[in-house]
C-alpha positions as CSV (number, residue, x, y, z in Angstrom):
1,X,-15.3,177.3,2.4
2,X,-18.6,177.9,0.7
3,X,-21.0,177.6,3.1
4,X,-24.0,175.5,1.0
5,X,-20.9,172.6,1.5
6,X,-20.9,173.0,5.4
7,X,-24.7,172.2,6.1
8,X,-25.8,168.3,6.1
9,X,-27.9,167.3,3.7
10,X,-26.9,168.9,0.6
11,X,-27.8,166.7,-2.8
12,X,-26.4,169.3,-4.9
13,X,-24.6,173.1,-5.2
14,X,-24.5,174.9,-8.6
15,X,-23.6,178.5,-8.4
16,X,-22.5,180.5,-12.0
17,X,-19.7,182.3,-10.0
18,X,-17.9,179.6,-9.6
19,X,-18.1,178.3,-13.0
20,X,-17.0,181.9,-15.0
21,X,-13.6,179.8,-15.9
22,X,-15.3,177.3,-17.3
23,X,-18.0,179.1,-19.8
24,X,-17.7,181.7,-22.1
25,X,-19.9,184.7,-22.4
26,X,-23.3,184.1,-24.4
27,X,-21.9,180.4,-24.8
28,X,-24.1,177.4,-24.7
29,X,-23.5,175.5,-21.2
30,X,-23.2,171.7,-21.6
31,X,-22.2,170.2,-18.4
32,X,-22.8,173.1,-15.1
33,X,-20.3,171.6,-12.2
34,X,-22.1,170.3,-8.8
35,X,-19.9,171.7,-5.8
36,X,-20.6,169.2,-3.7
37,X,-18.7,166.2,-3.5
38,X,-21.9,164.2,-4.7
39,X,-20.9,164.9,-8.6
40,X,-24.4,165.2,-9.6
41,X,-23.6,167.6,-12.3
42,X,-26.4,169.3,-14.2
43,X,-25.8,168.2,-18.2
44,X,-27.3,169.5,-21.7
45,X,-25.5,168.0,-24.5
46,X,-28.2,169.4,-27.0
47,X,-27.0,172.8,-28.3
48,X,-30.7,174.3,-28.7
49,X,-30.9,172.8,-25.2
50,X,-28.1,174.5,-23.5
51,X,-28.6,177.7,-21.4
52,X,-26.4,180.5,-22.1
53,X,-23.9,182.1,-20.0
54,X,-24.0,185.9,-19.0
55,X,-20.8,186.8,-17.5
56,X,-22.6,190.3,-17.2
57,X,-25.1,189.5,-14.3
58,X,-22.8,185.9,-13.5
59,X,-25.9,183.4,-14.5
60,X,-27.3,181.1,-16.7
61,X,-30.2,182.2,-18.5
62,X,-32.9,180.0,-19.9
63,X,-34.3,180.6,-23.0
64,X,-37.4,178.7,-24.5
65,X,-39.4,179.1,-27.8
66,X,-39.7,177.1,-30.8
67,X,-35.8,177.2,-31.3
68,X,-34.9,177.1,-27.9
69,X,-36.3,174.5,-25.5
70,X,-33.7,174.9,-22.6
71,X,-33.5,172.3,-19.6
72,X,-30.5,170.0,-18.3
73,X,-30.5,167.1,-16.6
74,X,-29.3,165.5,-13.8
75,X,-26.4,163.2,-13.8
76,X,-28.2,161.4,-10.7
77,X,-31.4,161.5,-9.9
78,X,-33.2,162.3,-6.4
79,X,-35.8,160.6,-4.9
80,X,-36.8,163.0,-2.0
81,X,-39.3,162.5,0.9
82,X,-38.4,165.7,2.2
83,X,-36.4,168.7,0.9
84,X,-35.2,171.9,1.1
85,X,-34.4,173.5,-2.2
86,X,-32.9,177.2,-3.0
87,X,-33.5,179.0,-6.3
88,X,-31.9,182.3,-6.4
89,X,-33.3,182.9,-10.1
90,X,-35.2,186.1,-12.1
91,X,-37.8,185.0,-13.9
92,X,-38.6,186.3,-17.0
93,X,-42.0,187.3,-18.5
94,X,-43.7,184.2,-19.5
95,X,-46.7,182.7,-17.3
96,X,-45.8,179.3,-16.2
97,X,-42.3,178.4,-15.1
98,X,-41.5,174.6,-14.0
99,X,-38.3,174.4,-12.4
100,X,-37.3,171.0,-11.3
101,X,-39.4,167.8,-12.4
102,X,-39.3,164.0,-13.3
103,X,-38.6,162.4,-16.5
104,X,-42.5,162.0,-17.3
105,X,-43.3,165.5,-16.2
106,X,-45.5,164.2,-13.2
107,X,-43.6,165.3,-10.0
108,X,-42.9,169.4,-10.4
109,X,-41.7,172.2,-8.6
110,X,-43.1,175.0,-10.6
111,X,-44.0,179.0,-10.7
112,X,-47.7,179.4,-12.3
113,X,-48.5,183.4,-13.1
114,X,-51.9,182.9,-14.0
115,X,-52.7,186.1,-15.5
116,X,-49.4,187.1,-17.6
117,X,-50.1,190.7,-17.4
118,X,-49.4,190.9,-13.5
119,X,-47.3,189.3,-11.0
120,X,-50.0,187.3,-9.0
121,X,-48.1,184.2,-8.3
122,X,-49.1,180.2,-7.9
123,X,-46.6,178.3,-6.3
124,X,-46.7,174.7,-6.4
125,X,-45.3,171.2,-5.7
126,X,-46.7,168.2,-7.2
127,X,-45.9,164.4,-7.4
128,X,-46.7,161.2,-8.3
129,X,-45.8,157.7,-7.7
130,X,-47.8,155.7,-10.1
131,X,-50.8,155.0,-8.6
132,X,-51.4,158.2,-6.2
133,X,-50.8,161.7,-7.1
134,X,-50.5,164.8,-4.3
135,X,-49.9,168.6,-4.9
136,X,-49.7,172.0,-2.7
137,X,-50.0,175.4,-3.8
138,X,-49.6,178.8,-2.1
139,X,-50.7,181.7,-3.6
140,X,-49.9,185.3,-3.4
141,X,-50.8,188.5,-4.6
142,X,-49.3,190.6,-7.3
143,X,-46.1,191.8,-7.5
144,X,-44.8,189.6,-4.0
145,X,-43.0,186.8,-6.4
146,X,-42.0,189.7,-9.1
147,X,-41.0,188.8,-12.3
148,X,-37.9,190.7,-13.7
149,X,-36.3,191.1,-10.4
150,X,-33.4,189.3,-9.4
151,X,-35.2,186.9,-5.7
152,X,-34.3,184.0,-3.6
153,X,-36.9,181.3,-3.9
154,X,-36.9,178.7,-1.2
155,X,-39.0,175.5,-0.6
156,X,-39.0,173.2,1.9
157,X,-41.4,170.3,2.6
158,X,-41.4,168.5,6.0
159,X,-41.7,164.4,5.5
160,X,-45.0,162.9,5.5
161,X,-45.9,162.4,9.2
162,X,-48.7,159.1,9.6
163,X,-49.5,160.6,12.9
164,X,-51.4,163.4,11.8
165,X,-51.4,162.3,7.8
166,X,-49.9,165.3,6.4
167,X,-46.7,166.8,4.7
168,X,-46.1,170.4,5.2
169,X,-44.8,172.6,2.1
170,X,-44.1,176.2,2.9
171,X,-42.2,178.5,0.4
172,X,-40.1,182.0,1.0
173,X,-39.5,184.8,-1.1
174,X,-35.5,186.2,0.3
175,X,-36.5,186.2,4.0
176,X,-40.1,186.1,4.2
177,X,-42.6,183.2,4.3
178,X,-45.4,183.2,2.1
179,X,-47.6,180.4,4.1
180,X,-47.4,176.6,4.4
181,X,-49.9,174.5,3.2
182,X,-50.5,170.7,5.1
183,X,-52.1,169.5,2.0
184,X,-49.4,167.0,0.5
185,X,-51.0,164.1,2.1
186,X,-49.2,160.9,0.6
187,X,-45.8,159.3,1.6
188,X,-45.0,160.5,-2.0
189,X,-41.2,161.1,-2.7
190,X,-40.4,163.5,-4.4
191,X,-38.5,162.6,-8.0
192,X,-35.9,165.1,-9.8
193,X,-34.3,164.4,-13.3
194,X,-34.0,167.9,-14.6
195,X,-33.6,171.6,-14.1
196,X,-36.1,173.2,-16.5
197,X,-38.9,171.6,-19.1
198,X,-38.1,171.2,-22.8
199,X,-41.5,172.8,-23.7
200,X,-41.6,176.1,-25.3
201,X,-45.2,176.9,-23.2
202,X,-44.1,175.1,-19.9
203,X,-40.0,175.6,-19.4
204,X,-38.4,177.9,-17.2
205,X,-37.3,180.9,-18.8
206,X,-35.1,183.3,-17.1
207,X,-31.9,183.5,-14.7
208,X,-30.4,181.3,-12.4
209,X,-27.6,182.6,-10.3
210,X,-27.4,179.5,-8.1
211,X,-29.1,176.8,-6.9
212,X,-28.8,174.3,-4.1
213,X,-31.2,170.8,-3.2
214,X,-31.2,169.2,0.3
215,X,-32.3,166.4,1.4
216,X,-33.6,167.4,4.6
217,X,-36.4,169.8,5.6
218,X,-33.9,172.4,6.7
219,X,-34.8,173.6,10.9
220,X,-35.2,177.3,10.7
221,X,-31.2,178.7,12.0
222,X,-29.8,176.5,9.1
223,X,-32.6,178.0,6.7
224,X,-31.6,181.7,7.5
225,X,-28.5,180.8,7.2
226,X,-28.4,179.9,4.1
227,X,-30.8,182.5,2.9
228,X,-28.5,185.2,4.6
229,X,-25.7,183.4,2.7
230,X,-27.4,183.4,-1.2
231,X,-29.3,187.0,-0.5
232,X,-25.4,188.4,0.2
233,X,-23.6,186.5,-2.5
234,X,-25.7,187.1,-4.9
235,X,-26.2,190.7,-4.3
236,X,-30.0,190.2,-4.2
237,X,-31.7,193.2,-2.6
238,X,-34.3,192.9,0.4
């Protein structure tokens, strides 16, 4: 059994592998299967929308530009007040990459290389419920979220705790931690209609390989886990 479907919690598994029946190579990808039993498939019935399947390097890859604006959407959306969410993607060369985000482009999980011509890396979660707006960011020095390179990218974000009136965010790159920040300090869930950003400055452009969304801030056994699990599968190299 794959083991993304044994741990509670799970919103959502998409992995390429198990779709290779389904797509066919350099073909548009309308509808990428959840593996969960949750059915919230990922959708894109736009054919300048749709990511592309590489049967080479067993992803999707994301394309964006004037003719290409690729993102898909959710068949349910989340509402999250914690999460624990599992990219294992390579970026490509473009500066800002969103990655998840709400239908109005105000709650976002996103990738910010501020300087394109290095690897210096802003990582960020931001959200807003109408009224009050909260975002974290951790960043790191060149060449530690690499563009080009095939990475697992985790995030996980403890609830918002009343007690001492913070949320913590912390991100990994594979195995490694690269800081928390306490700084999401709203009871602010976190919204998620789609994978991607139709914007040709803003989207994400690269590869996914798979992806997985829990509802939980994973504790840290379940967490390596799961990163042991997508660094092997996905033959990422540490």
């Amino acid at each position: 059994k794959l083991v993304p479907l044994t741990i509670k919690g799970l919103k959502g598994y998409y992995s390429a592998q198990n779709s290779i029946s389904d797509f066919g190579d350099g073909n548009g990808v309308s509808e990428w299967k959840d593996l969960s039993d949750n059915n919230n498939h990922l959708t894109q019935d736009t054919a300048n929308a749709q990511p592309e399947f590489t049967s080479v390097s067993g992803s999707l890859q994301f394309k964006r530009g004037t003719g290409d604006v690729d993102h898909m959407d959710f068949t349910t959306g989340l509402a999250l007040s914690e999460f624990t969410l599992f990219f294992a993607l390579e970026f490509d060369d473009e500066n800002r990459q969103v990655l998840l985000k709400d239908t109005d482009a105000n709650d976002l999980i996103e990738v910010l290389y501020p300087t394109p011509v290095d690897d210096r890396a802003n990582l960020l979660v931001k959200g807003n419920d109408g009224s009050d707006s909260v975002s974290t960011e951790i960043n790191v020095v060149d060449g530690v979220v690499p563009k080009d390179t095939k990475l697992l990218l985790t995030c996980r974000k403890q609830p918002f705790n009343s007690d001492d009136g913070f949320g913590q965010v912390e991100w990994f790159v594979n195995r490694t931690s690269l800081g928390t920040n306490d700084d999401y300090d709203e009871n602010i869930l976190q919204t998620i209609n789609e994978l991607g950003f139709a914007n040709s400055s803003t989207g994400f452009e690269g590869n996914i390989y798979e992806l997985a969304i829990y509802n939980e801030a994973l504790p840290s056994n379940k967490l390596e886990k799961l990163q042991n699990y997508f660094i092997a599968r996905t033959d990422i190299t540490v």
